[in-house]
N, C-alpha and C positions, 0 to 999 in steps of 0.2 A: 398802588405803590409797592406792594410787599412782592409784585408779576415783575416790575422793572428793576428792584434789587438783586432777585435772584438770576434776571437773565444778566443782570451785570457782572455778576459774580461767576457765575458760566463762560462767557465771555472773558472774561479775567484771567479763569483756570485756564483756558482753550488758547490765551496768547503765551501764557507762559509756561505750558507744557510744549506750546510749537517753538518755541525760544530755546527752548530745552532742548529740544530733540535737534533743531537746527546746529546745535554748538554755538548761538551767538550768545548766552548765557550759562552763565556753569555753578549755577546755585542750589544745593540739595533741598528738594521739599522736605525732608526731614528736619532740616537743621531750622528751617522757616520755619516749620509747627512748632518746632524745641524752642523758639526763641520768644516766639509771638501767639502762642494762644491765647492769652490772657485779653487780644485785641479781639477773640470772635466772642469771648463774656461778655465785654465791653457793647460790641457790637448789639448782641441780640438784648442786651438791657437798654440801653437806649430806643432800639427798636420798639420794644415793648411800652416804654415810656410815650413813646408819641401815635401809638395804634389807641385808636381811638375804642373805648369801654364799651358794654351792652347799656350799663346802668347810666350813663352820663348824659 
């Protein structure tokens, strides 16, 4: 699971940096990291939440 997150997320970058560079989008990554990091904590805690333990 943790192979097909990050190729999503790849994937992801890879559409909206060609959106970007296209002109069909006019969004600064900067101002999306300033706004929205708080959602990659979120993320990688959750994550961590449901990776399954050694001990379990």
């Amino acid at each position: 699971m943790r192979g097909n997150i990050a190729a999503i997320v790849l994937v992801l970058l890879g559409v909206f940096f060609l959106l970007t560079n296209l002109g069909l989008i006019s969004i600064s990554l900067r101002e999306v990291l300033r706004v929205w990091w708080p959602v990659a904590l979120i993320a990688v805690g959750v994550a961590l939440f449901f990776t399954p333990g050694k001990g379990r």
